[in-house]
Backbone as CSV, one residue per row, in Angstrom:
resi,resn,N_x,N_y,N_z,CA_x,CA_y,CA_z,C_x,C_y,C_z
1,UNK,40.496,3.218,-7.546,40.695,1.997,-8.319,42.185,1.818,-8.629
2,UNK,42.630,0.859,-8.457,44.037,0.476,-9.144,44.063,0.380,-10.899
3,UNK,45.608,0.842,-10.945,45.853,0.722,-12.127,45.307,-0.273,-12.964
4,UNK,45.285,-0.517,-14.501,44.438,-1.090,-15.178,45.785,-2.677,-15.070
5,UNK,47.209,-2.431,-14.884,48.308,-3.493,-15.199,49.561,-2.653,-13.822
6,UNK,49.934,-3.546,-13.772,51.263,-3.275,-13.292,52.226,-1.990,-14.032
7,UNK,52.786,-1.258,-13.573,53.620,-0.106,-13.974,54.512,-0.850,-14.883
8,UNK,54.708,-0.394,-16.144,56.028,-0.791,-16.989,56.711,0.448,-16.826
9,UNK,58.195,-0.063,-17.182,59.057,1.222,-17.884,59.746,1.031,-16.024
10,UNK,60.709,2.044,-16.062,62.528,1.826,-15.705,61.453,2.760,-13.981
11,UNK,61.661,1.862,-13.260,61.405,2.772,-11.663,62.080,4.041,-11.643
12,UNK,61.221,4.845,-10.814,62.181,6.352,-10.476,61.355,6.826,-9.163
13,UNK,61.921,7.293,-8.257,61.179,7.875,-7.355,61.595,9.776,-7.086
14,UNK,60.740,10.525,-8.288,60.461,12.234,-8.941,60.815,12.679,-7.581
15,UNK,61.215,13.980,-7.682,61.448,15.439,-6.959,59.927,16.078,-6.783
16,UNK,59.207,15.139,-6.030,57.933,15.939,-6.048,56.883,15.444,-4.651
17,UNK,56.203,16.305,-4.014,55.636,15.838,-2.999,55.734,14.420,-2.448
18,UNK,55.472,14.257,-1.786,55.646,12.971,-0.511,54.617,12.277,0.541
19,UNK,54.207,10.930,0.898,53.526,10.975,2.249,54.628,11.102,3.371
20,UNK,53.891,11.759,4.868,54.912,11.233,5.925,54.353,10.838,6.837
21,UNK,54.385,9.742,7.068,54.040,8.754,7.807,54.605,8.497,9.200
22,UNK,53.424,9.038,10.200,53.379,9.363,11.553,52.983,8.250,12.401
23,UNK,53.860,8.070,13.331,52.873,7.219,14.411,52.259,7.779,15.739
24,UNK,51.295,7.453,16.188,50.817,7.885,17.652,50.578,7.180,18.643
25,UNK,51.061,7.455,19.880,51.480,6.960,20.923,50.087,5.567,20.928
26,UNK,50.276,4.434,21.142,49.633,3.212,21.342,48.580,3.373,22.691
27,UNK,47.173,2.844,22.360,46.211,3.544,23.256,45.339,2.363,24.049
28,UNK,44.586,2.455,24.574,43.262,1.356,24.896,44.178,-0.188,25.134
29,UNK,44.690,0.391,26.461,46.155,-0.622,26.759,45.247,-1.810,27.779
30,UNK,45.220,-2.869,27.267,44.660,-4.204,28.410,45.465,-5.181,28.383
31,UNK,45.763,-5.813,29.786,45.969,-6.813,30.030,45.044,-8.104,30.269
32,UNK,45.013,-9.322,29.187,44.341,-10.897,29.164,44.573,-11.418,29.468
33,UNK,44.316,-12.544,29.370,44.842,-13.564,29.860,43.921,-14.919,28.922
34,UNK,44.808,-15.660,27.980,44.077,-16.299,26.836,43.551,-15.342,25.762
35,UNK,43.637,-13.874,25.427,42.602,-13.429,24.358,43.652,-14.091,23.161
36,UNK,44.459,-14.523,22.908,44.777,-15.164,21.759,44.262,-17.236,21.614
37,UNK,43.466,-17.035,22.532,42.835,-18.273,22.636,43.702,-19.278,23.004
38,UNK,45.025,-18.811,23.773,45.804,-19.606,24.298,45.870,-19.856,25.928
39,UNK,44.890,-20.941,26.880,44.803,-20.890,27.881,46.003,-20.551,28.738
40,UNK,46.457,-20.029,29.807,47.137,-19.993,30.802,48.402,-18.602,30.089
41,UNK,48.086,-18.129,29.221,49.312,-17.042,28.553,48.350,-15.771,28.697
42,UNK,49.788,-14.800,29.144,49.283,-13.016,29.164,49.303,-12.189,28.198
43,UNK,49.277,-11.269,27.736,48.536,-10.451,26.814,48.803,-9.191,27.354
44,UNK,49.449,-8.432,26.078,48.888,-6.724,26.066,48.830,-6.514,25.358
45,UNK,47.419,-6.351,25.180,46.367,-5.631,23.674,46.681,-4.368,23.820
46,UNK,46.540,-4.092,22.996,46.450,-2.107,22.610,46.090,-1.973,21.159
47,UNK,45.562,-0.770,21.223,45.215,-0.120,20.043,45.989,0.901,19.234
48,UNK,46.453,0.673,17.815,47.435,1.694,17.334,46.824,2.886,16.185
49,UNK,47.474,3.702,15.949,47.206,4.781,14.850,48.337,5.018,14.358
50,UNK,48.509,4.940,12.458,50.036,5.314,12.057,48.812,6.526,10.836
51,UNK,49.159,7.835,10.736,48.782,8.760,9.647,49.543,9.233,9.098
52,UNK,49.056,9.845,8.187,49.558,10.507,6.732,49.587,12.245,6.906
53,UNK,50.917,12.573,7.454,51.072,14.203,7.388,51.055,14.997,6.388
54,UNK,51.347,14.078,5.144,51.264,14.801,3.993,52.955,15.235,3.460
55,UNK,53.006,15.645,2.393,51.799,16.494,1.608,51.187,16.113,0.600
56,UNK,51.606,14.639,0.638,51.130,14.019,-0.470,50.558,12.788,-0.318
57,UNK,49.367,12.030,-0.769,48.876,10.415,-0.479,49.766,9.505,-0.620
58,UNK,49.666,8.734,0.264,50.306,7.257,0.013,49.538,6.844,-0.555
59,UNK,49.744,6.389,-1.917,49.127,5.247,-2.908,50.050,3.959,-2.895
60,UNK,49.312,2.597,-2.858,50.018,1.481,-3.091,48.835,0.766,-4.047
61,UNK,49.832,0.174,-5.059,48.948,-0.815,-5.850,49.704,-2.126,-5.605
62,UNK,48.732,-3.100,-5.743,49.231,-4.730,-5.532,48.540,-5.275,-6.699
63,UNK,49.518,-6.047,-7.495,49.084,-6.786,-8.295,49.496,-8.366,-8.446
64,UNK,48.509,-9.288,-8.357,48.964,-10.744,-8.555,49.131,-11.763,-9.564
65,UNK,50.174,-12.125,-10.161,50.165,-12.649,-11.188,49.334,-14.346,-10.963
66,UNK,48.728,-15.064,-11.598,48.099,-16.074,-12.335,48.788,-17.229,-10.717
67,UNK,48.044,-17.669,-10.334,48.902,-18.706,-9.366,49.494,-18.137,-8.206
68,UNK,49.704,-17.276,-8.133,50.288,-16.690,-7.160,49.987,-16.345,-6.142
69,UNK,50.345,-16.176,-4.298,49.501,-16.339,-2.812,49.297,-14.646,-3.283
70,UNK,50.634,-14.315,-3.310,50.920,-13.292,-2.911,51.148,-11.803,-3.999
71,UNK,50.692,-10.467,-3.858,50.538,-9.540,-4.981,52.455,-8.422,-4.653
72,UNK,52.884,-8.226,-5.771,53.799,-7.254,-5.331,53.228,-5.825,-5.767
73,UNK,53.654,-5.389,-4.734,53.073,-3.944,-4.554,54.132,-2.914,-5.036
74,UNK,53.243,-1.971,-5.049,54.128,-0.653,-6.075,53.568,1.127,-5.468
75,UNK,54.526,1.841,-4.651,54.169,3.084,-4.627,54.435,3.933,-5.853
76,UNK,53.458,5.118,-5.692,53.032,5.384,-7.103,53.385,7.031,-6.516
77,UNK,54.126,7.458,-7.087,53.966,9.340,-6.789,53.367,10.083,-8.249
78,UNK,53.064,11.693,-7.817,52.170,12.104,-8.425,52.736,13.470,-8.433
79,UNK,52.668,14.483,-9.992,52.740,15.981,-9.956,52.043,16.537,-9.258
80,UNK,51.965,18.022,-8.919,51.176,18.890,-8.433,49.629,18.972,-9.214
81,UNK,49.661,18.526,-10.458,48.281,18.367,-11.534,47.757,17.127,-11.026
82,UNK,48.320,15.881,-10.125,47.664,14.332,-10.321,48.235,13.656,-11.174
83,UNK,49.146,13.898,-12.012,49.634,13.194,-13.056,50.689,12.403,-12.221
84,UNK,50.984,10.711,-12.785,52.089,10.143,-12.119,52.859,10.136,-12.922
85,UNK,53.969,10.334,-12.152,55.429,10.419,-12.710,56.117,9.701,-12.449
86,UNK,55.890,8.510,-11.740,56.768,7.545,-10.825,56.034,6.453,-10.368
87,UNK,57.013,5.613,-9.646,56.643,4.351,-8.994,57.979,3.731,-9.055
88,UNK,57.835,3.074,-7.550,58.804,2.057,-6.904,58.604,0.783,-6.816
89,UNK,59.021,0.005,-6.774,58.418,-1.723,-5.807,58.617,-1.020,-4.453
90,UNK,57.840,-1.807,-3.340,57.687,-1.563,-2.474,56.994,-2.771,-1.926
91,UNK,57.815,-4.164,-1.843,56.895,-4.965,-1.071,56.261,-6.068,-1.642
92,UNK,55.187,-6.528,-0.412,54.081,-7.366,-0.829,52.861,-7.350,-0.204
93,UNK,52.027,-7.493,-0.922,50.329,-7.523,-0.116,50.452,-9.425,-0.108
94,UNK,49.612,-9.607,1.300,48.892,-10.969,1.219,47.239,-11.203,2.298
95,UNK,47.237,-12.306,2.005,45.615,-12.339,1.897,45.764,-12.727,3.262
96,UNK,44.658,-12.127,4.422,44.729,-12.512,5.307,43.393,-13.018,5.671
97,UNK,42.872,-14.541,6.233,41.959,-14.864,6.607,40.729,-14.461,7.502
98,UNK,41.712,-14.346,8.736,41.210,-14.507,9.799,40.035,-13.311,10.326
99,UNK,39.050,-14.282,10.928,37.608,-13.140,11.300,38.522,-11.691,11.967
100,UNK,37.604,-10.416,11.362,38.335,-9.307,11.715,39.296,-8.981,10.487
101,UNK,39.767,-9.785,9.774,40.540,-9.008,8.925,39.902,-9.175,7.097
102,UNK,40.056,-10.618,7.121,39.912,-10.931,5.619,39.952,-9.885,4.199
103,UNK,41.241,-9.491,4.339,41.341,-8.522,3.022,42.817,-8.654,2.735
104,UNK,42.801,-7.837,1.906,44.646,-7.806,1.614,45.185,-6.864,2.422
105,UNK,46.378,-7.560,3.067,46.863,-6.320,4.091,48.367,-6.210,3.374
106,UNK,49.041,-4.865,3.151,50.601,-4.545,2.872,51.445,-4.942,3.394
107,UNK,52.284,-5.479,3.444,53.387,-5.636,4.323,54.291,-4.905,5.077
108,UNK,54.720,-4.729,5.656,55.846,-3.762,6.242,55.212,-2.505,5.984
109,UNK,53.974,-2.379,7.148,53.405,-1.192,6.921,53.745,-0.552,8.217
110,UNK,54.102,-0.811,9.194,54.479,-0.645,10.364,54.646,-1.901,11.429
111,UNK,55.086,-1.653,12.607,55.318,-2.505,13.722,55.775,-2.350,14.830
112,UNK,54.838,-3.536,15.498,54.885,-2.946,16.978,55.781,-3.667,17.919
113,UNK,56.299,-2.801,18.411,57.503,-3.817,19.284,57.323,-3.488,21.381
114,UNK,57.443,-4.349,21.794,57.926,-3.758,23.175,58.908,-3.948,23.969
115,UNK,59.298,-2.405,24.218,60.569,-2.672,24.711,60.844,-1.994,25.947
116,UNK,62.352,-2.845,26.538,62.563,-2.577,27.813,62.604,-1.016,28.214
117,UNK,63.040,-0.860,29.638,63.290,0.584,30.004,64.424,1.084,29.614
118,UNK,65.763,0.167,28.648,66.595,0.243,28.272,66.780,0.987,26.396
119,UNK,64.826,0.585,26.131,64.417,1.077,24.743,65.092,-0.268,23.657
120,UNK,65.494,-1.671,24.652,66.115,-2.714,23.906,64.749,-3.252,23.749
121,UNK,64.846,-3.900,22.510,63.374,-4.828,22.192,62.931,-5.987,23.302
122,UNK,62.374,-6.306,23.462,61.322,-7.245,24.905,60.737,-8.789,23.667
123,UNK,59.682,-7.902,22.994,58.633,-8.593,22.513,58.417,-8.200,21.322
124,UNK,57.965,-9.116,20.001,57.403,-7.693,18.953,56.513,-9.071,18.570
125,UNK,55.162,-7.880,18.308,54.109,-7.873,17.761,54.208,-9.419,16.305
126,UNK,53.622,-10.215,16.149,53.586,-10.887,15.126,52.747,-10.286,13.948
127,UNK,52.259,-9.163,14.021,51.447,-8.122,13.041,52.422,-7.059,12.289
128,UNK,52.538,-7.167,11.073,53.463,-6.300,10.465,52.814,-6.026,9.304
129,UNK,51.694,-6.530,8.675,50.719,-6.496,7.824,49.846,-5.147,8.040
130,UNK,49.031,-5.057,6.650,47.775,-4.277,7.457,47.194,-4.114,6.047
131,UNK,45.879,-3.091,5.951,44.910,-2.831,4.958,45.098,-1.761,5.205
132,UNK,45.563,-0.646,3.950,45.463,0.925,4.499,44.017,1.290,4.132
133,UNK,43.459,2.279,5.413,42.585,2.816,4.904,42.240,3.630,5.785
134,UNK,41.668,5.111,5.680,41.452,6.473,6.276,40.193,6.159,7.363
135,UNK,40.859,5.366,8.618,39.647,5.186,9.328,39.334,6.119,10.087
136,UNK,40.234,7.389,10.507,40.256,8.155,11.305,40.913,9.875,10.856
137,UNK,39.665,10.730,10.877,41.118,11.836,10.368,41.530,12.401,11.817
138,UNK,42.800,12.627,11.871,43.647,12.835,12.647,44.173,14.354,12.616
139,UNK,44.244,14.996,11.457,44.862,16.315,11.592,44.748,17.021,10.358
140,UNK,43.549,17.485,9.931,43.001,18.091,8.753,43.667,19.657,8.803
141,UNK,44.281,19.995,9.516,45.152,21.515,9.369,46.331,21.319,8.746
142,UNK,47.026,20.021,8.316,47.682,19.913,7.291,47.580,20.152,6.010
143,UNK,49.006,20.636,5.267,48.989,20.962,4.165,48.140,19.910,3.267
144,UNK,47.347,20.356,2.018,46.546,18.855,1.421,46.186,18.572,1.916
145,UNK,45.674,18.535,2.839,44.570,17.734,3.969,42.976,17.441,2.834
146,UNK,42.790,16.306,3.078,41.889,15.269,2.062,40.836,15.739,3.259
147,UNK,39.731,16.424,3.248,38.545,16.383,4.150,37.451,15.132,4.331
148,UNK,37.041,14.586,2.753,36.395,13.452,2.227,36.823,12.200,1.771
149,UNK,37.990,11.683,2.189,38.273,10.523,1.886,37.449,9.356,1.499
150,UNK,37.414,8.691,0.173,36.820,7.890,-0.316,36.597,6.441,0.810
151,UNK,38.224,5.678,0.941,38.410,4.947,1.365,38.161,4.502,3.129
152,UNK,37.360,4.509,3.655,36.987,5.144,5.293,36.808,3.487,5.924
153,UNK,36.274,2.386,5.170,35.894,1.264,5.873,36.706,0.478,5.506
154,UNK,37.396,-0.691,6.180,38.583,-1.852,6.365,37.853,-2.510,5.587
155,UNK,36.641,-2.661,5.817,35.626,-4.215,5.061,35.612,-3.893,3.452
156,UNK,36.002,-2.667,2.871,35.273,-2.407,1.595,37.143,-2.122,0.476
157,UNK,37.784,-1.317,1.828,38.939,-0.469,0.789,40.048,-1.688,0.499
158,UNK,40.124,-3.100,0.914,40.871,-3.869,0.213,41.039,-5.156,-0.285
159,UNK,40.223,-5.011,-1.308,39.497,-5.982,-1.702,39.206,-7.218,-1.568
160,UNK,39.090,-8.388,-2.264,37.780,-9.789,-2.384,39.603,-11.343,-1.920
161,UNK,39.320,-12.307,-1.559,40.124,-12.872,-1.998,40.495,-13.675,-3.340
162,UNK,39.810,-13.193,-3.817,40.050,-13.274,-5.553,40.424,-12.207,-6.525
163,UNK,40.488,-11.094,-5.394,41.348,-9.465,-6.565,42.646,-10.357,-7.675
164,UNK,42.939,-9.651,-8.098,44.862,-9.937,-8.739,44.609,-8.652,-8.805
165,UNK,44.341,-7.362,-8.233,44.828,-6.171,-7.899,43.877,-5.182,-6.908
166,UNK,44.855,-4.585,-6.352,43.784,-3.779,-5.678,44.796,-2.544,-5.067
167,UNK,44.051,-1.467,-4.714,44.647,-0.148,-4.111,44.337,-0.012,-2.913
168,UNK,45.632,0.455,-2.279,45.548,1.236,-0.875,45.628,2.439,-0.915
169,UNK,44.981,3.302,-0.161,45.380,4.785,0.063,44.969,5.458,1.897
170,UNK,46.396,5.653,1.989,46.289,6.667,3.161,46.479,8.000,2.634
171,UNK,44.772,8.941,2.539,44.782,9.917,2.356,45.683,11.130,3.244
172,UNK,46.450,12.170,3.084,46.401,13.365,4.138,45.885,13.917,4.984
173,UNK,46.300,14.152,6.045,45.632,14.084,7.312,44.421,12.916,8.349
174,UNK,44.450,12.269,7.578,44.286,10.837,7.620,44.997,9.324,8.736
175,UNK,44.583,9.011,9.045,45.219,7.435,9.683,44.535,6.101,9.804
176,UNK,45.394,5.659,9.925,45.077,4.084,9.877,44.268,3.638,11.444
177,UNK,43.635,3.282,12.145,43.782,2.398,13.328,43.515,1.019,13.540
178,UNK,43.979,0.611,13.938,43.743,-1.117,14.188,43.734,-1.122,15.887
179,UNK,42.844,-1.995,16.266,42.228,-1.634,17.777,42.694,-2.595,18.273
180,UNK,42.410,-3.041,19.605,43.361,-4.010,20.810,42.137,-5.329,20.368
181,UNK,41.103,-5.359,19.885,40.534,-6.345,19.675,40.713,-7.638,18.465
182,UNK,41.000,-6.856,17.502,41.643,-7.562,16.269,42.719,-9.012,16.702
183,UNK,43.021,-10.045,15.815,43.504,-11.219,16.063,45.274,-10.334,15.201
184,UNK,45.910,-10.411,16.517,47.591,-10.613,16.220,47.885,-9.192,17.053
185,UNK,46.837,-8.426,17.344,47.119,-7.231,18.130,47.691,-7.104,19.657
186,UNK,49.029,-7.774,19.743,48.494,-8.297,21.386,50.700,-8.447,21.012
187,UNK,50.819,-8.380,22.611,52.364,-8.835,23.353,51.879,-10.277,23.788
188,UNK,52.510,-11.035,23.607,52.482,-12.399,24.459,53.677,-12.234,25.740
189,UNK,53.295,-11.741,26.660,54.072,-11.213,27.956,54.211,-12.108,29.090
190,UNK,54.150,-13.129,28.394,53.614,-14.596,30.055,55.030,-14.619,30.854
191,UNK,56.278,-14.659,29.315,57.434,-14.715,30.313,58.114,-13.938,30.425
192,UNK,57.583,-12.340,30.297,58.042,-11.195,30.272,57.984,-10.699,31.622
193,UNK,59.241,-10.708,32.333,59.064,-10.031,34.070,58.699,-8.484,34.633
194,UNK,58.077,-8.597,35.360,57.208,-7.124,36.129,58.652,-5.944,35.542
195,UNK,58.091,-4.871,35.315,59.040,-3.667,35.139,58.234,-2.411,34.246
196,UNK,59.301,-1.807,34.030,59.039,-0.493,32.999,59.101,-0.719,31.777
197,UNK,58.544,-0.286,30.425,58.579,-0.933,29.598,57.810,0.408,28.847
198,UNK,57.954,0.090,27.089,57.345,0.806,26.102,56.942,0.344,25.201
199,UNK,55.736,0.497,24.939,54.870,0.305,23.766,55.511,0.607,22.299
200,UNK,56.308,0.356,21.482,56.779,1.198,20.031,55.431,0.777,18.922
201,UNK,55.148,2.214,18.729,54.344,2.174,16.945,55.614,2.705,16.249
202,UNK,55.934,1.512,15.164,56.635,2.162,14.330,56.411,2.366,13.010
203,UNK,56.369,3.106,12.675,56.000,3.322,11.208,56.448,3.222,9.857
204,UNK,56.945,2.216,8.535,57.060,2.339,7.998,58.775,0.895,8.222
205,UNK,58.986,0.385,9.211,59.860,-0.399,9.421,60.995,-0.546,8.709
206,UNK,60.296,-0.719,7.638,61.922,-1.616,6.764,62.439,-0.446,5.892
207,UNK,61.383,0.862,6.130,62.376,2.234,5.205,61.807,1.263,3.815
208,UNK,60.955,1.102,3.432,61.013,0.707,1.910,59.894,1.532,1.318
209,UNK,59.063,2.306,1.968,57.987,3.704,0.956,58.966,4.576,1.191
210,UNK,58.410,5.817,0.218,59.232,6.640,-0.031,58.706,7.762,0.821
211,UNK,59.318,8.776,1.874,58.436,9.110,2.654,59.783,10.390,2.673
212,UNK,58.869,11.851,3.071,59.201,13.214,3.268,60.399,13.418,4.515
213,UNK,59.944,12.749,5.517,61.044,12.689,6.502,60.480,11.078,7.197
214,UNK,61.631,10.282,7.983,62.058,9.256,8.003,62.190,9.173,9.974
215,UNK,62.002,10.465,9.897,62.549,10.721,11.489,61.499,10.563,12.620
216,UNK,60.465,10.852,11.967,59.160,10.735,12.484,58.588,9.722,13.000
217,UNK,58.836,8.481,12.461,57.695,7.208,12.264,57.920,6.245,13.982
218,UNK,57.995,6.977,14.544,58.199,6.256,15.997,57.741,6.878,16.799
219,UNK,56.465,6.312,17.930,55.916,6.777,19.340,56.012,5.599,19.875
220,UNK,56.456,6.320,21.359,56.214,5.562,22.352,55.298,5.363,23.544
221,UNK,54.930,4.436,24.297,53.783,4.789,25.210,54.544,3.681,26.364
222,UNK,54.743,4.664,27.670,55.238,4.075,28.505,54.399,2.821,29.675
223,UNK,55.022,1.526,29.978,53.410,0.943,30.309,54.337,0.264,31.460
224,UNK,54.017,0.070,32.600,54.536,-0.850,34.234,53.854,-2.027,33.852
225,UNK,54.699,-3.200,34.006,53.887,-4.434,34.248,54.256,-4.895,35.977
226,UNK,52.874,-5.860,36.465,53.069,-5.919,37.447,52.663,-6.624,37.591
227,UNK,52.248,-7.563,39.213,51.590,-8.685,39.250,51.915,-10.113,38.716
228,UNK,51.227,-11.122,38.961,51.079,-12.499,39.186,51.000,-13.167,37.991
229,UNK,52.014,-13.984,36.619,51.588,-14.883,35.506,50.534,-15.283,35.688
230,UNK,50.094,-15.383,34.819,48.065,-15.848,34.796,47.033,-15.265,35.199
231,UNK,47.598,-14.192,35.698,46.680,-13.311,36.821,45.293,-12.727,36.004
232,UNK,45.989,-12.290,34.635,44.742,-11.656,33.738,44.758,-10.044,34.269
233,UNK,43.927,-9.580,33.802,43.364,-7.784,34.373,43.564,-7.625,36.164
């Protein structure tokens, strides 16, 4: 559950455990043709995973004041007892409609870019949003590793479009995935020419959570394009 109000009192981000926020190489790679319901344009869907190495949860709370689209969000750190000692701004949650998502997704939770064989950007993803939640555990031999995560389903862990607050948590050892089917998951590649190229999951983009190491939050997945505009699969 989220806090009962927004955090008062002077921000600090404590000398005390951390999430670190991993990405993994981009998976379940297809080429469309229209899946954004745009006749005669190409497509590369893929499926991503960004997790939580630990050693500590990512907590985010979003809260919306009276009138407002949009909630500002707040990471929250915690003693070795659970007690919080802290909190940052960090952002904004907003409400996202569309079938497949309808919940509050974070902002600048990661992003996907593709880029040349040069590792120069190509294309990036119009998805930079998301809903955290432990859809997948990924690596329970981590320190803190959460075995039972509360939060496991997209439909339930972020809330109604009528919240004015709600919590995210990427438990430890834990990850996020968002699949190649979802609406915004996709390269629009129509005028992107045949070559070598890379998939980037990046994690954590704009450096604005507070995270254990910083060095981490980038995989790549190497992908050939080839063939005929319009061609499809």
């Amino acid at each position: 559950m989220p806090a009962a109000e927004r955090p008062t009192g002077k921000a600090s981000v404590p000398d005390v455990p951390k999430p670190d926020l991993r990405s993994l190489p981009a998976y379940g790679i297809t080429i469309s043709d229209g899946t954004e319901n745009v006749p005669g344009k190409d497509y590369l869907a893929f499926s991503a995973n960004v997790w939580n190495a630990g050693p500590a949860q990512l907590v985010v709370d979003g809260f919306r004041s009276p009138g407002k689209a949009k909630m500002d969000a707040y990471q929250y750190f915690y003693d070795a007892k659970g007690k919080q000692v802290g909190y940052t701004p960090t952002g904004t949650m907003e409400w996202d409609p569309r079938p497949g998502h309808v919940h509050w997704h974070f902002t600048d939770f990661a992003s996907y870019r593709l880029l040349k064989a040069d590792k120069k950007e190509a294309v990036r993803s119009g998805k930079e949003a998301f809903c955290l939640a432990n859809t997948d555990a990924v690596d329970y031999t981590v320190k803190n590793a959460n075995w039972h995560p509360y939060n496991t389903d997209l439909a339930t862990a972020c809330g109604q479009e009528n919240s004015i607050s709600v919590r995210e948590v990427l438990d430890v050892g834990s990850g996020d995935t968002y699949t190649q089917d979802l609406p915004g998951q996709s390269f629009d590649i129509t005028d992107v020419p045949n070559g070598t190229y890379y998939i980037q999951v990046l994690a954590n983009p704009a450096k604005r959570l507070k995270e254990t190491n910083l060095d981490n939050n980038s995989a790549l997945r190497k992908v050939v394009l080839g063939g005929k505009p319009g061609s499809g699969p």
